[in-house]
TORKOL-4160 file (C-alpha; in steps of 0.2 Angstrom, whole numbers, padded with zeros to 4 digits, m for minus):
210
<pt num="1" X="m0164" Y="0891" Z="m0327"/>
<pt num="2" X="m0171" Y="0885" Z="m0308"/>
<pt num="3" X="m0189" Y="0889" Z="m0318"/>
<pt num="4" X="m0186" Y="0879" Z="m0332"/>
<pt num="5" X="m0178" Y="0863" Z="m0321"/>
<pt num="6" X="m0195" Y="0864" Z="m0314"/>
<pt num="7" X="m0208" Y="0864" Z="m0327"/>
<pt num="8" X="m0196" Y="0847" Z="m0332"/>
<pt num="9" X="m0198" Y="0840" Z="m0318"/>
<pt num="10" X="m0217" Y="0842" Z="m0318"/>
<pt num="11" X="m0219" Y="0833" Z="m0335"/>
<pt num="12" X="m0208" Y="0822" Z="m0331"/>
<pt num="13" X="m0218" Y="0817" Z="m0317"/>
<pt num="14" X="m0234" Y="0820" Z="m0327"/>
<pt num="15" X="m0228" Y="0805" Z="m0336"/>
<pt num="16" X="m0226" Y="0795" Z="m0325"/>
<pt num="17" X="m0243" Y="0797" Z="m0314"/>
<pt num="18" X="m0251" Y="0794" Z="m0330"/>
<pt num="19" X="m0240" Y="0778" Z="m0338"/>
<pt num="20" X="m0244" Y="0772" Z="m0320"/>
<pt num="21" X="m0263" Y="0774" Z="m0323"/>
<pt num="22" X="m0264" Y="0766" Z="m0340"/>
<pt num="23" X="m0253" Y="0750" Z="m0331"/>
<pt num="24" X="m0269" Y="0750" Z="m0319"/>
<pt num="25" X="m0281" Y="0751" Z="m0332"/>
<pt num="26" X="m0275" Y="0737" Z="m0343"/>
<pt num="27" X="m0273" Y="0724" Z="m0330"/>
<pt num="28" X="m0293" Y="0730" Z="m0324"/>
<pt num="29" X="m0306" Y="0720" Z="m0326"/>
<pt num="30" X="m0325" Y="0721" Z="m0330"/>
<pt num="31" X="m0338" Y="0712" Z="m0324"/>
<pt num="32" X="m0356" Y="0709" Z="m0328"/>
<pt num="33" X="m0368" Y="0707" Z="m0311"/>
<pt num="34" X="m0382" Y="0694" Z="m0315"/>
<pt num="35" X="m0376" Y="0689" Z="m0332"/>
<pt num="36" X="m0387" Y="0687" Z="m0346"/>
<pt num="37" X="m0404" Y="0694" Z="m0336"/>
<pt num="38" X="m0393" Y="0709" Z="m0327"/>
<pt num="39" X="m0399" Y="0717" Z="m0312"/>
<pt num="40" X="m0415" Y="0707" Z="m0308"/>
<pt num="41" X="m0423" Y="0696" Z="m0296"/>
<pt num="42" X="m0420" Y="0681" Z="m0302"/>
<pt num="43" X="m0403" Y="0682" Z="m0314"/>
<pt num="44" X="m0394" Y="0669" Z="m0322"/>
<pt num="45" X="m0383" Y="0664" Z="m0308"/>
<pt num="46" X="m0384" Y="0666" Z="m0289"/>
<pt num="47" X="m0377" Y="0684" Z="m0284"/>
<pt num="48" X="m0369" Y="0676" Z="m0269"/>
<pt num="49" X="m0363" Y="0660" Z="m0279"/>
<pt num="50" X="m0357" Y="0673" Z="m0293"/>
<pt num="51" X="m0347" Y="0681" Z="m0279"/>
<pt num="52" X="m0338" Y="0669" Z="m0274"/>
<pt num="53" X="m0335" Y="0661" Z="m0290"/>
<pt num="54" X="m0324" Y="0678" Z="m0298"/>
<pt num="55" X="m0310" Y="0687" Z="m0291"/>
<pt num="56" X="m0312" Y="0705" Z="m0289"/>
<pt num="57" X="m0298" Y="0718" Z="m0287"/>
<pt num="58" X="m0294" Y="0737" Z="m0286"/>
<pt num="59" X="m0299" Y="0747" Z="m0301"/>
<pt num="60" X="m0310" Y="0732" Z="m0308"/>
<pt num="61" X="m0326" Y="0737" Z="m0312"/>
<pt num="62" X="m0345" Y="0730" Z="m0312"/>
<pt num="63" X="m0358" Y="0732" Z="m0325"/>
<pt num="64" X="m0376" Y="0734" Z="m0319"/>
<pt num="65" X="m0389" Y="0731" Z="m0335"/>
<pt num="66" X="m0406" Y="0737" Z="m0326"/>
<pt num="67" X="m0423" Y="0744" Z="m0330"/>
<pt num="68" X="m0421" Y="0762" Z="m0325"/>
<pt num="69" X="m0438" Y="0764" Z="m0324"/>
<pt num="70" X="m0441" Y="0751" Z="m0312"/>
<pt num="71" X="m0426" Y="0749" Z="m0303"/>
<pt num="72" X="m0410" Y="0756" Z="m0298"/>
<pt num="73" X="m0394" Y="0752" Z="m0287"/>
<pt num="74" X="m0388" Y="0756" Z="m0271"/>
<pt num="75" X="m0373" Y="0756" Z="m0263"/>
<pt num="76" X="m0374" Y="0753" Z="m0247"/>
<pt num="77" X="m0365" Y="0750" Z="m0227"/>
<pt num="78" X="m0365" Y="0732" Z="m0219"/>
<pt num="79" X="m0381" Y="0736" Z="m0209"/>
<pt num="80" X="m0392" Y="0742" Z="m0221"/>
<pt num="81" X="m0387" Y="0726" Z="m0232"/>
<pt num="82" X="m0389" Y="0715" Z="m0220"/>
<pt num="83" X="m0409" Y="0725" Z="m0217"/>
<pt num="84" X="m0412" Y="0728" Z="m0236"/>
<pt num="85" X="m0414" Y="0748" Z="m0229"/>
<pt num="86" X="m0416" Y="0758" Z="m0246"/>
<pt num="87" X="m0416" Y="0773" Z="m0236"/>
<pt num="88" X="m0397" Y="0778" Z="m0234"/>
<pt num="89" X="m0387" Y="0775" Z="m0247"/>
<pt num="90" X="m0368" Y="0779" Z="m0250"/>
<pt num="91" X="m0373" Y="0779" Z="m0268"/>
<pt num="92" X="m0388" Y="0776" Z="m0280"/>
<pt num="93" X="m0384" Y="0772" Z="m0298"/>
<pt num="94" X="m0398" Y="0773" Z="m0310"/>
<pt num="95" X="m0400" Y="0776" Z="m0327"/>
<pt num="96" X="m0403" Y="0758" Z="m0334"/>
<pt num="97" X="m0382" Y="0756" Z="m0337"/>
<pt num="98" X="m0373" Y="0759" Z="m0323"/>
<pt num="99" X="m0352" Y="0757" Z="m0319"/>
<pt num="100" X="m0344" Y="0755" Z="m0302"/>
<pt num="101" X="m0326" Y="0756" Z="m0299"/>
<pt num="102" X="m0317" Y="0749" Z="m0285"/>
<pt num="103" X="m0306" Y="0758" Z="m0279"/>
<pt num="104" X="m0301" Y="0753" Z="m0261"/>
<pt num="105" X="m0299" Y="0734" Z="m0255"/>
<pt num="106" X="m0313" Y="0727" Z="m0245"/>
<pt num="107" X="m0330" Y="0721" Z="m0244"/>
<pt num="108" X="m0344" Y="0731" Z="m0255"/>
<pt num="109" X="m0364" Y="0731" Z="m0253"/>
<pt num="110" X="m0377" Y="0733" Z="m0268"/>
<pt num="111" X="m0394" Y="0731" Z="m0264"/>
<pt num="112" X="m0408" Y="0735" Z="m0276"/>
<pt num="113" X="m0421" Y="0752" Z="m0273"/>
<pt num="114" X="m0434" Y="0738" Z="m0271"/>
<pt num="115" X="m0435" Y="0731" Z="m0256"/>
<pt num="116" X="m0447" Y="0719" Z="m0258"/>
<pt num="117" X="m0436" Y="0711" Z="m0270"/>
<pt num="118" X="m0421" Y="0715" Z="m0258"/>
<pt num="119" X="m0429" Y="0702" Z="m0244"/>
<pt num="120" X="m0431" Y="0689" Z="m0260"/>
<pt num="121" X="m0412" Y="0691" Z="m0264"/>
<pt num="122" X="m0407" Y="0705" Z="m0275"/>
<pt num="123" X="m0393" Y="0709" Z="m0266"/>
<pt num="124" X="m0373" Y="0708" Z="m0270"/>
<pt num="125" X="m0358" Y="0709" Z="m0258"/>
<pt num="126" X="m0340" Y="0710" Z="m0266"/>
<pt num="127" X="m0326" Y="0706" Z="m0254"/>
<pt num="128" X="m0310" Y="0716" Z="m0264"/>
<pt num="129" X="m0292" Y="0711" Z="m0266"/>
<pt num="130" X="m0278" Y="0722" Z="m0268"/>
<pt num="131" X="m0268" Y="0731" Z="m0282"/>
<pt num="132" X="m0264" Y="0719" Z="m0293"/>
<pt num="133" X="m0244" Y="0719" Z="m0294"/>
<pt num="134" X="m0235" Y="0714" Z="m0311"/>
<pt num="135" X="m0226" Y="0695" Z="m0306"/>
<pt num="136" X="m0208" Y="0693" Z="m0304"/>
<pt num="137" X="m0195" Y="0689" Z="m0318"/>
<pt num="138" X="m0192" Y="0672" Z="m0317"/>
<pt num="139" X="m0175" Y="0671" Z="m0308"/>
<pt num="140" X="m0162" Y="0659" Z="m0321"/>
<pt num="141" X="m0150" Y="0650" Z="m0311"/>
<pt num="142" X="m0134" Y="0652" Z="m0318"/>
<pt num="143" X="m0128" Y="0634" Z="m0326"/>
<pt num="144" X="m0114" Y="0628" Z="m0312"/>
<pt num="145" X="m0096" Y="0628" Z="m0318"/>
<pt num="146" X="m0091" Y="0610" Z="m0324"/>
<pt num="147" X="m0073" Y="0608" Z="m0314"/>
<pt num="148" X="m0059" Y="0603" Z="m0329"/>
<pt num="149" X="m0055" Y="0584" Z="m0331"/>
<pt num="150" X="m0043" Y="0580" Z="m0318"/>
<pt num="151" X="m0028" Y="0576" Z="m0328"/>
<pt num="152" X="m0021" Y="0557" Z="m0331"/>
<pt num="153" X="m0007" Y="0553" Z="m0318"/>
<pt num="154" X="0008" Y="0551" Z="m0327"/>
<pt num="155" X="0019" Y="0536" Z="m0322"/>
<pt num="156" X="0040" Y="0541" Z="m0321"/>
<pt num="157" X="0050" Y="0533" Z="m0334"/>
<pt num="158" X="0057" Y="0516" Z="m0328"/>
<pt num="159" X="0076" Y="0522" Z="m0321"/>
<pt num="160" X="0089" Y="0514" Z="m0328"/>
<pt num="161" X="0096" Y="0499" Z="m0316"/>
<pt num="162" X="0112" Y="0507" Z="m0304"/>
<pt num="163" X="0125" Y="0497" Z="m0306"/>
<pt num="164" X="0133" Y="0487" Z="m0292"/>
<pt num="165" X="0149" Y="0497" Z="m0286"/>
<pt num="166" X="0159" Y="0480" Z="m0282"/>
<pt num="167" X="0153" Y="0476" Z="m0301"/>
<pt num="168" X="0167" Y="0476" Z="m0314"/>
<pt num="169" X="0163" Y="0473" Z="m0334"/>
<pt num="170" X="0167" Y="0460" Z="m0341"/>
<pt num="171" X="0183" Y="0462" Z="m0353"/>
<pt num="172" X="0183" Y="0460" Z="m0372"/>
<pt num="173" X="0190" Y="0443" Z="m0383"/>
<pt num="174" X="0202" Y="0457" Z="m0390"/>
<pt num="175" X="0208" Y="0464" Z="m0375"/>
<pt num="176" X="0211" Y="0449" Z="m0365"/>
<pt num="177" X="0229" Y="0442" Z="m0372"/>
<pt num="178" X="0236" Y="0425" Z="m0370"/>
<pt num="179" X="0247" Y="0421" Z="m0354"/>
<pt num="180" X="0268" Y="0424" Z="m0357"/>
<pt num="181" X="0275" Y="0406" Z="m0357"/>
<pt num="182" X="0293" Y="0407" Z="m0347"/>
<pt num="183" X="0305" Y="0392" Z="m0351"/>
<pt num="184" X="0312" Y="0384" Z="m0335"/>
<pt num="185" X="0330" Y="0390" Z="m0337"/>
<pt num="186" X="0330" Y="0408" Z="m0345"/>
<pt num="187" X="0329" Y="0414" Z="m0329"/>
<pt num="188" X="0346" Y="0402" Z="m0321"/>
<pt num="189" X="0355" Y="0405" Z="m0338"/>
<pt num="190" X="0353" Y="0423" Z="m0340"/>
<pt num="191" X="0374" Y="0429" Z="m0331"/>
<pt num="192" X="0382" Y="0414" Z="m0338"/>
<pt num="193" X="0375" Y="0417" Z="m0355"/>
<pt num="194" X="0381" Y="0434" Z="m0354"/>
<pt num="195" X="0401" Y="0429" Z="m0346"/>
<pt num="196" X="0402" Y="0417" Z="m0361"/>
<pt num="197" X="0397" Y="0429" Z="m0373"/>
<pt num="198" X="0412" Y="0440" Z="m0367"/>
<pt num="199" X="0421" Y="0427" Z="m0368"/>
<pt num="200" X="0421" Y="0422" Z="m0384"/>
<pt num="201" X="0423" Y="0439" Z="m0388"/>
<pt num="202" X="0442" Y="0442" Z="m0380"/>
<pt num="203" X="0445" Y="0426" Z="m0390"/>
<pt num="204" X="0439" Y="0433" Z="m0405"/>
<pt num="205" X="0451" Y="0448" Z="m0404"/>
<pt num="206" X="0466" Y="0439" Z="m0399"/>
<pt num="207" X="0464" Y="0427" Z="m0415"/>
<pt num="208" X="0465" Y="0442" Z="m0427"/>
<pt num="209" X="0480" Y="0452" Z="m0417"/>
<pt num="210" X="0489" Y="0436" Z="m0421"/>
């Protein structure tokens, strides 16, 4: 079990090392050194100004078209650049096509086997960047919450006027009724009225017992 955890883990990172490499290789780039002409003493452009004018990174590569049976290429320390020394090289390339990777950052010195031609200007330095690393994602703001409309202020009903306490309505035609008119002597007459009455009553009965 333990054995076979490990052969997994193995092509697993097999894949890896190797999807990494083909990332590298697709963003590389390759560069032709004197243009049309190639590796001469007199290219199309300046090797210097041709420097300065590309942009040259880790596992980029350059070109060097040549006649193999005149010349070659050289890759050389600081010193011997700066002396055009053919005699200790770090590297000769030769062959008529040759291809150098970089594969470190920093500055790189090609002189040609010539040195004649060296002194006249054959020579190339490469100053290289870093890795290239893939860019960001772009980093999307999310949109900012619109706040909900604030609501309308609703005005209260109009209230009802509160009646006065001391207030008292008004009475209806049909409930007011007309003033009782007294006649001046009902009041004196009332005892008198009612002796006479008996009066004439005890007459009355003595008539018929007669």
């Amino acid at each position: 079990m333990a054995r076979k955890m490990s052969l997994s883990l193995n092509l697993l990172f097999g894949a890896l090392f190797l999807l990494a490499a083909m990332a590298c290789s697709a963003n590389a780039y390759k560069f032709v050194v004197g243009g049309r002409r190639g590796w001469t003493l007199n290219p199309t452009e300046g090797y210097g100004h041709w420097a300065e004018r590309n942009r040259f990174q880790v596992n980029d590569t350059l070109y060097f078209k040549y006649d193999k049976n005149t010349d070659s290429v050289l890759f050389v320390d600081e010193e011997d650049y700066k002396n055009c020394n053919p005699n200790k090289p770090l590297l000769k390339l030769e062959g008529g096509d040759s291809v150098f990777k970089f594969d470190r950052s920093g500055p790189f010195f090609f002189i040609t086997a010539n040195a004649t031609n060296c002194q006249r200007g054959q020579k190339l330095i490469v100053v290289v960047l870093a890795v290239r690393s893939p860019p960001p994602p772009p980093h999307v703001q999310p949109p900012a919450a619109t706040p909900p409309p604030s609501p309308a202020p609703t005005s209260p009903p109009p209230s009802a006027p509160t009646p006065a306490e001391d207030s008292v309505p008004a009475p209806s035609a049909s409930e007011v009724s007309p003033p009782t008119v007294k006649s001046p002597g009902a009041a004196a007459l009332g005892p008198a009225a009612v002796l006479l009455s008996a009066v004439c009553v005890l007459f009355g009965l003595s008539v018929i017992s007669v």
